[in-house]
NUTI-684012 format. One record per residue (C-alpha): y, x, z; residue in three letters; residue number from 1. Coordinates in pm, 1 decimal. Layout:
% residues N
R; Y; X; Z; ALA; NUM
...
END
This chain:
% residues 392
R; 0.0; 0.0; 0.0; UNK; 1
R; 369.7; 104.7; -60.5; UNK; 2
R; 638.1; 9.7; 141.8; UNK; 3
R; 1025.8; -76.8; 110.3; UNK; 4
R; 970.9; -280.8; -195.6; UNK; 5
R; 1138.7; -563.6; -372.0; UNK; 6
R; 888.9; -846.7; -506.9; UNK; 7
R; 1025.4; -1170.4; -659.5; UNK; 8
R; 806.7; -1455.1; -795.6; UNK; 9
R; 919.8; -1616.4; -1132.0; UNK; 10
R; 722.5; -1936.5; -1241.5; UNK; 11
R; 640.1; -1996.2; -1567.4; UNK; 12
R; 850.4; -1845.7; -1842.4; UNK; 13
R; 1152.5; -2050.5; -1798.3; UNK; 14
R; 1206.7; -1858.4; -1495.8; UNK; 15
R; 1027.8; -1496.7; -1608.6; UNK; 16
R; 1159.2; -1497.0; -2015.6; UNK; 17
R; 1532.0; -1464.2; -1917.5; UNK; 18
R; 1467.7; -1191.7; -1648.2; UNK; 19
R; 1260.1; -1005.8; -1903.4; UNK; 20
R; 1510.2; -1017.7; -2173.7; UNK; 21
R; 1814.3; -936.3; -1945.8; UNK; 22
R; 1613.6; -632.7; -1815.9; UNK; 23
R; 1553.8; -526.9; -2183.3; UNK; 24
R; 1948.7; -562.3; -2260.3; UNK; 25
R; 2009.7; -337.3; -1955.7; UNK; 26
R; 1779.6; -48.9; -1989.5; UNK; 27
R; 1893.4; 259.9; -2078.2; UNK; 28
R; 1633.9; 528.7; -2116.7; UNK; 29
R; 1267.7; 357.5; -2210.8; UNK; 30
R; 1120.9; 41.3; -2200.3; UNK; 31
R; 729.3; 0.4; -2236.1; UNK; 32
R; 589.3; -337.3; -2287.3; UNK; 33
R; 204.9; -456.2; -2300.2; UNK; 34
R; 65.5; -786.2; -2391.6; UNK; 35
R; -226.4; -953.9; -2472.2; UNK; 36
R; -83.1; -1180.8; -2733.2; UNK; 37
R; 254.6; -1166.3; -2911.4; UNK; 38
R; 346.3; -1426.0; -3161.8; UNK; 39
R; 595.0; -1479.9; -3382.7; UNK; 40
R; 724.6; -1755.9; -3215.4; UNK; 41
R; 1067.4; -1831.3; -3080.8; UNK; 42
R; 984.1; -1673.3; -2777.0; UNK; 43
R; 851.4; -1396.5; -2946.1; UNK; 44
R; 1148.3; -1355.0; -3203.2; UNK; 45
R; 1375.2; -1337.6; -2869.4; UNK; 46
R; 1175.8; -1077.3; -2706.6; UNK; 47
R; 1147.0; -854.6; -3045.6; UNK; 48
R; 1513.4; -867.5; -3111.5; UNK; 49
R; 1607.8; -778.8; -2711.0; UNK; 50
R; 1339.6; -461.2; -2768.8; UNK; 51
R; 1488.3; -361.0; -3119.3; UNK; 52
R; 1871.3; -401.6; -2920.4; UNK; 53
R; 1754.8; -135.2; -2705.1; UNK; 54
R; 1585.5; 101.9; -2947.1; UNK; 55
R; 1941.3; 57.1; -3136.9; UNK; 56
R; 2110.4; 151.7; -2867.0; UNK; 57
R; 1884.1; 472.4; -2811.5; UNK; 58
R; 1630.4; 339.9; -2547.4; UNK; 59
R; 1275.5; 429.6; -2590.2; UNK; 60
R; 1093.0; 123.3; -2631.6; UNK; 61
R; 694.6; 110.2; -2676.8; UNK; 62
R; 539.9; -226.8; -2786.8; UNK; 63
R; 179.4; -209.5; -2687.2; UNK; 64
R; -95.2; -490.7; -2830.3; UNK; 65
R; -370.5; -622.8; -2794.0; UNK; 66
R; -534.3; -620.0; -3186.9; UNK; 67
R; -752.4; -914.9; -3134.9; UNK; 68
R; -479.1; -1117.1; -2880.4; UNK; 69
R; -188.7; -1057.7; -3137.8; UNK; 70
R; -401.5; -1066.1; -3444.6; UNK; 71
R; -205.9; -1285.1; -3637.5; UNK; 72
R; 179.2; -1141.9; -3561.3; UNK; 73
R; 269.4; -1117.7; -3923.0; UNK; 74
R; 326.5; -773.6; -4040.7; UNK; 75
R; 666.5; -869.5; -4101.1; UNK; 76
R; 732.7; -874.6; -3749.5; UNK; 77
R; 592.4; -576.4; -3674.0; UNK; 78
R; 785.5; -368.5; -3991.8; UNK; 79
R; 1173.0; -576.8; -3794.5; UNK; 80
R; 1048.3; -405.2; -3501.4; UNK; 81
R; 963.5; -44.1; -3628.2; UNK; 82
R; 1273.2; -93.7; -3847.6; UNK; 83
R; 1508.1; -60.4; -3540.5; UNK; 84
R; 1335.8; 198.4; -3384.1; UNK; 85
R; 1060.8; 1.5; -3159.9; UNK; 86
R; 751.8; 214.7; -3155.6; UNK; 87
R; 427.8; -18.0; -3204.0; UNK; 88
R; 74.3; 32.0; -3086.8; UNK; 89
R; -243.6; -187.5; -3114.0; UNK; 90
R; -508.8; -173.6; -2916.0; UNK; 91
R; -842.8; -171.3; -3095.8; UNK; 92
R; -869.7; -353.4; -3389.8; UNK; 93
R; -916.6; -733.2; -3433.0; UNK; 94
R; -1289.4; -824.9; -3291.1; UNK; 95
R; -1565.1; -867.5; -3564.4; UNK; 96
R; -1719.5; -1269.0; -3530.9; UNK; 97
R; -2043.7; -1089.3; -3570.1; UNK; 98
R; -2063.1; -831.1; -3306.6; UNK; 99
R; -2034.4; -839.9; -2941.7; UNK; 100
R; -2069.9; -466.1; -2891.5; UNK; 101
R; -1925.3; -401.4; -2547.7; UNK; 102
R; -1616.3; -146.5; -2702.4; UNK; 103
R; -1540.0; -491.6; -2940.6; UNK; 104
R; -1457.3; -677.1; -2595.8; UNK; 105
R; -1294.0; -411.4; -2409.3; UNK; 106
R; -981.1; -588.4; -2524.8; UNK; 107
R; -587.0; -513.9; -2340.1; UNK; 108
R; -541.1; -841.3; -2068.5; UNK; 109
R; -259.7; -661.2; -1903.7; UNK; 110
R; 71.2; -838.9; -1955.0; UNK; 111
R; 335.7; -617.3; -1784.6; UNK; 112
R; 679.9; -449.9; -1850.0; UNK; 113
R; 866.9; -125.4; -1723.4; UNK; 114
R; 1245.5; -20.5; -1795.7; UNK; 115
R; 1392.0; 269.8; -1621.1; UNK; 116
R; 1148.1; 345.6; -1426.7; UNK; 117
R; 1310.8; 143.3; -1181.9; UNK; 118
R; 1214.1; -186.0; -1274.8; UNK; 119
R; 848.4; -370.5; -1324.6; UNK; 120
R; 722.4; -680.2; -1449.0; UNK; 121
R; 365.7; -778.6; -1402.6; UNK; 122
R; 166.4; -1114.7; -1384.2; UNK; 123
R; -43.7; -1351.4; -1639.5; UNK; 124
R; 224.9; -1446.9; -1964.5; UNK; 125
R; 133.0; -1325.6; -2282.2; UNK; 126
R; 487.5; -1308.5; -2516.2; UNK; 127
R; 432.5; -1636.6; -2655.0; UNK; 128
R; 572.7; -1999.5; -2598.2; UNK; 129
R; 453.8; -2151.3; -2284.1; UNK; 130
R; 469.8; -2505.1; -2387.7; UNK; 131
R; 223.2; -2489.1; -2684.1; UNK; 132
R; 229.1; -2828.8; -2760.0; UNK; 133
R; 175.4; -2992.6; -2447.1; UNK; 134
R; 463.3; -3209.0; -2228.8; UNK; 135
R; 514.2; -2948.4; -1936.3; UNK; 136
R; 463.7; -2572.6; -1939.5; UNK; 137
R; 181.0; -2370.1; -1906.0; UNK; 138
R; 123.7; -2294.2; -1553.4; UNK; 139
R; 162.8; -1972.5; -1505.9; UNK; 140
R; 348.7; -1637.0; -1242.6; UNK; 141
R; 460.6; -1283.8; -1280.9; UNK; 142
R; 630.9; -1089.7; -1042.7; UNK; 143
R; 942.9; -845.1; -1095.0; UNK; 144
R; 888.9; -562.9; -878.4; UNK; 145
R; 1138.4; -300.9; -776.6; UNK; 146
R; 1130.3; 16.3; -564.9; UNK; 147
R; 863.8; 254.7; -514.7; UNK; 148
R; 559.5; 50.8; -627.5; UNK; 149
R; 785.6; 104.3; -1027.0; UNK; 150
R; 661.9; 510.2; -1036.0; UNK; 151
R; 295.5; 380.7; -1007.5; UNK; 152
R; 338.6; 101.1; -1245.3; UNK; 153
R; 483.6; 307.0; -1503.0; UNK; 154
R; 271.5; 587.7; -1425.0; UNK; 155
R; -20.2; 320.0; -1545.9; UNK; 156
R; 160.1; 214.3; -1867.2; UNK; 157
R; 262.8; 546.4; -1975.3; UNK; 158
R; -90.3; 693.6; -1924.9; UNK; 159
R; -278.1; 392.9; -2122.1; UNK; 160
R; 46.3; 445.6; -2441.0; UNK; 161
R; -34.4; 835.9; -2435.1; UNK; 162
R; -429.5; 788.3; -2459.3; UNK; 163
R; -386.7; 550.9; -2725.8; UNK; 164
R; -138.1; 761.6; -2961.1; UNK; 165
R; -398.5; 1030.8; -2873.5; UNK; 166
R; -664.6; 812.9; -2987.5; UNK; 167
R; -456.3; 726.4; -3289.2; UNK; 168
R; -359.2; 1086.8; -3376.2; UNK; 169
R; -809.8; 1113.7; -3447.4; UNK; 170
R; -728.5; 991.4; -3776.9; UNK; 171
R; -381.2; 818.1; -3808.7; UNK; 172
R; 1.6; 928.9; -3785.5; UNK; 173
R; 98.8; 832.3; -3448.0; UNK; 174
R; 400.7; 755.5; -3269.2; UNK; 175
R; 611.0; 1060.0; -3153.1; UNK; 176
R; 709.6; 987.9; -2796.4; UNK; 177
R; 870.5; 1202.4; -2574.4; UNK; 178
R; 907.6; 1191.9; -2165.4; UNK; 179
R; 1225.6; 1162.5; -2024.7; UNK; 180
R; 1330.8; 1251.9; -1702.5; UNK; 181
R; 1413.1; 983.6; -1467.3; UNK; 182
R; 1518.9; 933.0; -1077.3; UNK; 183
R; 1274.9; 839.5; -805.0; UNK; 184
R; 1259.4; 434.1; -794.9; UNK; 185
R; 1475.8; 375.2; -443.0; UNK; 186
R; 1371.9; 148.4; -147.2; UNK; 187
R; 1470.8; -185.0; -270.3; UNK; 188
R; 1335.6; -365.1; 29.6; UNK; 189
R; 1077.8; -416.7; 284.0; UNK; 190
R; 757.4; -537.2; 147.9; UNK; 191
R; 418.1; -382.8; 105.9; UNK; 192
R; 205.5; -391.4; -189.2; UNK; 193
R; 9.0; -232.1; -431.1; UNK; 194
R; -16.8; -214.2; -777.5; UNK; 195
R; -433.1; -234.2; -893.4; UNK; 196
R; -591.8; -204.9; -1233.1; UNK; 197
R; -929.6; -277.3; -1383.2; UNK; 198
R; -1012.0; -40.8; -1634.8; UNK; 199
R; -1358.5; 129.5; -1809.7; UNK; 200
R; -1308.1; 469.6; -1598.5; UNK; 201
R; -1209.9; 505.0; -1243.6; UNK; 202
R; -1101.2; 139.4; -1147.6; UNK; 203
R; -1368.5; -104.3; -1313.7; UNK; 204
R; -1392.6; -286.8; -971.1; UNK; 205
R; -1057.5; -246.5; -821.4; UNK; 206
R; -932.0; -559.2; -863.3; UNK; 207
R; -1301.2; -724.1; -755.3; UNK; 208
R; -1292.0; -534.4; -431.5; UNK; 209
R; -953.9; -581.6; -339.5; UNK; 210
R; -1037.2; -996.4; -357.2; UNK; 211
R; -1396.6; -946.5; -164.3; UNK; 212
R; -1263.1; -768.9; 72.0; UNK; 213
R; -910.1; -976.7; 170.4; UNK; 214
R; -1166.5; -1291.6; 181.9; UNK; 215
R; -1439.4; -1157.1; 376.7; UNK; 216
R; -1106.0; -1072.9; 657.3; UNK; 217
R; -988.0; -1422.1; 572.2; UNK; 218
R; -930.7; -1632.9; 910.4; UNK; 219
R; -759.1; -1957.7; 837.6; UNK; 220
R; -735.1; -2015.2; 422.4; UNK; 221
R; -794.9; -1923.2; 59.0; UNK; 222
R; -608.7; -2059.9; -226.7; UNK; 223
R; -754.1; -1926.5; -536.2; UNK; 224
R; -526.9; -2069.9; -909.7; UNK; 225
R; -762.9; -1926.9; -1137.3; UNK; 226
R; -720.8; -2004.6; -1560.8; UNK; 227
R; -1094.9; -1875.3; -1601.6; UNK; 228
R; -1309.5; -1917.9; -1301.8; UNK; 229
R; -1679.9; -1778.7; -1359.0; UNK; 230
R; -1711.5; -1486.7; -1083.6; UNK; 231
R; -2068.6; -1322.6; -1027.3; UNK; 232
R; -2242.4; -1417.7; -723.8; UNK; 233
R; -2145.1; -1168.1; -510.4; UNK; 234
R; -1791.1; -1321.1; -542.3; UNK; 235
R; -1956.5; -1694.6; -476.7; UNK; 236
R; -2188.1; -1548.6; -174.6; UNK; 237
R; -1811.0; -1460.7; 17.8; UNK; 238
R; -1643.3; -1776.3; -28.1; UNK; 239
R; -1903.1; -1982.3; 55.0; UNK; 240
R; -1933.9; -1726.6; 384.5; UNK; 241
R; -1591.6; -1803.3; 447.9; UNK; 242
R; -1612.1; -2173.2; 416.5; UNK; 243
R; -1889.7; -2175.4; 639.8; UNK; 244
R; -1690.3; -1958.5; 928.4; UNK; 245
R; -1461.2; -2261.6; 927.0; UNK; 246
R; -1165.5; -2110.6; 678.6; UNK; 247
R; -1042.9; -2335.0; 434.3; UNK; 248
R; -1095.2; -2254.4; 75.8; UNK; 249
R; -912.0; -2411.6; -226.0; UNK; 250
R; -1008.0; -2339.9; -549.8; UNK; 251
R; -747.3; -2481.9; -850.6; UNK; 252
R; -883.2; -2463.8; -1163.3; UNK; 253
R; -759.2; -2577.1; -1557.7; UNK; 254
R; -831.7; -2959.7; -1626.1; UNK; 255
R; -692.2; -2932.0; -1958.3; UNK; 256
R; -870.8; -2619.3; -2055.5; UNK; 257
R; -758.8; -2405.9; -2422.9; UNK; 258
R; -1112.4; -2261.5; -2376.8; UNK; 259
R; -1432.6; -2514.1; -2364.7; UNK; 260
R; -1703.6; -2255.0; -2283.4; UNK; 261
R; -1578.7; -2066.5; -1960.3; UNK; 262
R; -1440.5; -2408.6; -1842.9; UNK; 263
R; -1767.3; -2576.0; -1876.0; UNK; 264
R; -2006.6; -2254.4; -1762.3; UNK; 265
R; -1752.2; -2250.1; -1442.0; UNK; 266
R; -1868.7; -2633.6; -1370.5; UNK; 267
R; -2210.3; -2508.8; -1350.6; UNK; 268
R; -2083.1; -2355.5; -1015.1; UNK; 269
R; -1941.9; -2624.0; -873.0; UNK; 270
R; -2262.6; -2783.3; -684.7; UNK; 271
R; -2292.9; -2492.0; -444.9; UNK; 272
R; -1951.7; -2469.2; -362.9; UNK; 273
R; -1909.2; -2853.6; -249.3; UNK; 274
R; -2191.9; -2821.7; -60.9; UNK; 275
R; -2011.1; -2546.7; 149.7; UNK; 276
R; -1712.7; -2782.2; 180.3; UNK; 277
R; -1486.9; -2581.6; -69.5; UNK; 278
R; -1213.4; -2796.8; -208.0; UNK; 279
R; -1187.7; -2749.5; -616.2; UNK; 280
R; -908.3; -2894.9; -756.2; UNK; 281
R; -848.3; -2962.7; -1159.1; UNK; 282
R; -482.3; -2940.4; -1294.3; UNK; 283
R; -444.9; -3176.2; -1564.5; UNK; 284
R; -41.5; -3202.7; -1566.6; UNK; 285
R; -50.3; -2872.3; -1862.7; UNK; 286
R; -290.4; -2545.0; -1892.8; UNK; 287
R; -317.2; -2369.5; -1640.3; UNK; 288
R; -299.1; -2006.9; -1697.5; UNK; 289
R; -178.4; -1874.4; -1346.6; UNK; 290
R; -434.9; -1576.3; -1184.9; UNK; 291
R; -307.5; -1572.2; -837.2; UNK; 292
R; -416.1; -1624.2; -504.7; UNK; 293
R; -324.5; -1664.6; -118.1; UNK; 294
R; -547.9; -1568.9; 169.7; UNK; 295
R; -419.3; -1668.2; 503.5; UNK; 296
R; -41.6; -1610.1; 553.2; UNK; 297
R; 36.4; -1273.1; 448.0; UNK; 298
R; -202.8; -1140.7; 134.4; UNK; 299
R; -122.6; -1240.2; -204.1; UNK; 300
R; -185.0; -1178.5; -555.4; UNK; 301
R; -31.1; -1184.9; -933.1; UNK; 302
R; -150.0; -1059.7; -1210.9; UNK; 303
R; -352.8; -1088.3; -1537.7; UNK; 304
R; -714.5; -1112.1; -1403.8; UNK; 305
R; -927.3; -1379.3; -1430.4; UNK; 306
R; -1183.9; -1399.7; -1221.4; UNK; 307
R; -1462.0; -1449.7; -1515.3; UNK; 308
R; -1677.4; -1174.8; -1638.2; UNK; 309
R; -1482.8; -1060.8; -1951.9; UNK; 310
R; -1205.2; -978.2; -1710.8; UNK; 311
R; -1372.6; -818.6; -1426.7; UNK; 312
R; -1601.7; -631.1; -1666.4; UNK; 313
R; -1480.1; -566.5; -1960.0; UNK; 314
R; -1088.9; -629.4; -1999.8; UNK; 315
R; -749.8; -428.4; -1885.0; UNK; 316
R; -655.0; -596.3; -1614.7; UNK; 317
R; -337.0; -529.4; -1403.7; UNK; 318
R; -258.6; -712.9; -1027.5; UNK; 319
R; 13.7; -706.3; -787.2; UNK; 320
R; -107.4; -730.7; -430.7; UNK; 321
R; 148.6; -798.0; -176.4; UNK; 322
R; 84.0; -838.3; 192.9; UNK; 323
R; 436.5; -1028.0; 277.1; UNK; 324
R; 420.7; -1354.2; 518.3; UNK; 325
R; 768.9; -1487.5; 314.9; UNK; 326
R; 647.1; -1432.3; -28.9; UNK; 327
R; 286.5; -1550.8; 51.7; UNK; 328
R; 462.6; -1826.9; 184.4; UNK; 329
R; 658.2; -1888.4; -156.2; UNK; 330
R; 328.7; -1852.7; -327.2; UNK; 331
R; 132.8; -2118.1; -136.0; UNK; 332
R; 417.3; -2389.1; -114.7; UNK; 333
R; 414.2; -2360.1; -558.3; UNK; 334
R; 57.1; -2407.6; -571.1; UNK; 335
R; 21.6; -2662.0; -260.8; UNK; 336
R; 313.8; -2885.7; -514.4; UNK; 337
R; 137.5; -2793.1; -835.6; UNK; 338
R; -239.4; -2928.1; -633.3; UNK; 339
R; -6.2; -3227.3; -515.6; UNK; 340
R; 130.7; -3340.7; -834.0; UNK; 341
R; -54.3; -3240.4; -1079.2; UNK; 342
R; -443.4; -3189.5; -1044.3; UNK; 343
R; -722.7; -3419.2; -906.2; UNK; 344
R; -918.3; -3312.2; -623.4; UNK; 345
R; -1369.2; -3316.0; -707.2; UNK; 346
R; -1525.3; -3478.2; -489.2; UNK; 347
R; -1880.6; -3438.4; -398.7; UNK; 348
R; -1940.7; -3800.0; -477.4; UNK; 349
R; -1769.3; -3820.5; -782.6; UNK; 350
R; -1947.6; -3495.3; -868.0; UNK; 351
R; -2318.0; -3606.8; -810.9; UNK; 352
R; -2276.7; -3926.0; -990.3; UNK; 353
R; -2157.8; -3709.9; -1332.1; UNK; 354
R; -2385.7; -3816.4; -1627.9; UNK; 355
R; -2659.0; -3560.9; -1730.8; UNK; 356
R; -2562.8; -3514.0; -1991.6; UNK; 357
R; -2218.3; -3293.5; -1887.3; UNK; 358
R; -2513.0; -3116.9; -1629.5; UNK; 359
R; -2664.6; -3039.2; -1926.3; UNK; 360
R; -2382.9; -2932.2; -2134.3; UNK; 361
R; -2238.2; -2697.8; -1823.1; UNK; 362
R; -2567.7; -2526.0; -1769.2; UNK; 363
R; -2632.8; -2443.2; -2116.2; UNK; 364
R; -2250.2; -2315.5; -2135.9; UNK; 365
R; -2355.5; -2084.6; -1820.7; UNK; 366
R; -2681.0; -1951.3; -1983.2; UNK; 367
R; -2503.0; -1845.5; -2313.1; UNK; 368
R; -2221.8; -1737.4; -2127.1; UNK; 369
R; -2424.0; -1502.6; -1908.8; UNK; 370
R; -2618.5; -1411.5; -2290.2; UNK; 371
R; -2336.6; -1253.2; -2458.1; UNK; 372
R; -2192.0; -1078.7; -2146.6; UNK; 373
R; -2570.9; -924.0; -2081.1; UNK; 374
R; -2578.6; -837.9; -2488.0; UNK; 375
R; -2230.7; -675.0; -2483.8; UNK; 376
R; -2417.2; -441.3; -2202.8; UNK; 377
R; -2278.1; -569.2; -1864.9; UNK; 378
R; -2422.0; -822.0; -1638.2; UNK; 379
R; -2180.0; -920.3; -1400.1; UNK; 380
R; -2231.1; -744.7; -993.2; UNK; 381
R; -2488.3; -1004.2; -817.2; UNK; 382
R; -2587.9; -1210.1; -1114.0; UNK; 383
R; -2963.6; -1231.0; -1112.7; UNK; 384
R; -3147.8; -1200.5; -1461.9; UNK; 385
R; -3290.4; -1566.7; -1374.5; UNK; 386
R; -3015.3; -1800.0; -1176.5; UNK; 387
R; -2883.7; -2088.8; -1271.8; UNK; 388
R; -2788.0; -2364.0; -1024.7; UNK; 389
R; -2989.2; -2691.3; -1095.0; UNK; 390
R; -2841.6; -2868.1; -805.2; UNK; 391
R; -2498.4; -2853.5; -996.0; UNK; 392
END
């Protein structure tokens, strides 16, 4: 943990597009940007033309990708950007429909921004429209960060931009970037926190553990807002523990769901967790896409994980922990409104009585699910080569 820092929640983008954009207009030295998906979008045409401002204005600013995520940003896009002086980087290439070979799926989750060194932004929006269609928002956090937790934050992003141009210099004309020299990000306040990553070399469980662990000390609650919710049993095994010690556990989970297979191989879970009293709520007011959580009154998270397998096992990830009573406190008042006005609480009534039919459907979507992450070559920590759970 780091201390004397400065953590702010912004919800959804109407709060975190602005500050992202405004942060862009005042940087002076670099900016360095990752996202999963970037589209040409309005929101993406205002982000692209506050990163070519800077690079106009002399700021090194490094667009990083993800080549499956933003497969379809036109080229045009990408040739406005380079055109001011943006430097952009994919990661991978686009994912073949007819592989699953484990280095196709490693794909770039993180969604995070740095300028100056002394400013971070990290949580779960992708550069792209939040409203997608729908009547309200996707439901969604990031945090901006500020003081000391900034040098480890762009520590991360400038190591993953230099291994790619690396990567790209194998067989392609890279990217020249040079290091400035920049000041020592300042106390900015007085929280703790730590800044944790899930990568294929030194952190692939980081962000895992860091859960596990804050809910096997949990004493009074868990609030889990998850957009993906498919953990390995390991994961299941400690909230169920904690339910049973008498904490309260909340799970909120998408109603309205943008992807049919995780949402319906997560339902195959739900059977055990009623029985141990958890509370799952849907949220069926927009998509959820938040990845956050509470555990009793001072831990908290933000970030890009899901707690599935392709993001625990195979995906970038990046999380802001932050043991603050205030800000936890911010945290669990938005998601104690967003479970009162806008999801539906499971019951274990309601539950049983489902047809068999949507049994069926769920555990099928759990057995393929489980396939293609044990053919990409991972099988997720505590998931048993035979378990799926009937009583669902």
């Amino acid at each position: 943990m780091y201390s004397n820092n400065k953590i702010t929640l912004l919800h959804n983008g109407k709060e975190y597009f602005p500050a992202l954009e405004t942060a862009f207009d005042r940087a002076t030295q670099e900016i360095y940007l990752e996202s999963y998906i970037f589209e040409n979008d309005h929101t993406g045409r205002r982000i692209a033309a506050a990163l070519r401002r800077a690079a106009l204005r002399g700021v090194k600013a490094c667009l990083l990708i993800d080549g499956f995520g933003s497969q379809d940003l036109p080229k045009t896009m990408i040739e406005y950007l380079e055109d001011g002086g943006v430097l952009v980087l994919k990661f991978r290439p686009k994912i073949s429909p007819w592989t699953l070979k484990r280095q196709r799926l490693r794909r770039l989750h993180r969604k995070l921004a740095v300028i100056d060194r002394n400013l971070a932004f990290v949580g779960g929006m992708n550069i792209i429209d939040d409203r997608t269609g729908l009547d309200s928002p996707q439901y969604d956090y990031a945090v901006r960060v500020e003081g000391p937790l900034v040098k480890v934050i762009h520590a991360s992003a400038h190591r993953l931009w230099s291994r790619i141009v690396w990567l790209r210099r194998l067989g392609l004309v890279s990217p020249q970037v040079k290091e400035r020299p920049s000041a020592v990000p300042q106390a900015a306040g007085n929280m703790r926190c730590s800044f944790l990553i899930r990568d294929n070399f030194h952190h692939r469980r980081d962000i895992e553990n860091a859960y596990l662990k804050a809910i096997g000390l949990a004493k009074r609650e868990i609030i889990l807002a998850n957009a993906y919710f498919l953990p390995g049993l390991n994961f299941r095994h400690a909230l169920v523990a904690a339910a049973r010690r008498g904490v309260r556990v909340v799970l909120l989970l998408q109603g309205k769901t943008d992807h049919r297979l995780v949402y319906y191989a997560s339902r195959a879970l739900f059977g055990t967790l009623l029985d141990a009293g958890i509370e799952i709520y849907e949220y069926h007011q927009s998509i959820l896409h938040a990845k956050v959580a509470v555990i009793d009154t001072s831990w908290a998270t933000v970030g890009s994980s899901n707690l599935d397998p392709f993001s625990l096992l195979l995906a970038l990830e990046a999380n802001v922990v932050v043991d603050d009573p205030a800000f936890s406190a911010t945290l669990k008042a938005s998601l104690s409104e967003a479970i009162t006005m806008g999801a539906r609480r499971i019951s274990e009534e309601t539950w049983r009585s489902q047809h068999i039919l949507l049994r069926l459907v769920s555990w099928l979507s759990y057995g393929l699910t489980r396939f293609m992450v044990s053919i990409a070559g991972y099988l997720p920590q505590g998931w048993p080569k035979k378990h799926i759970n009937t009583k669902s």
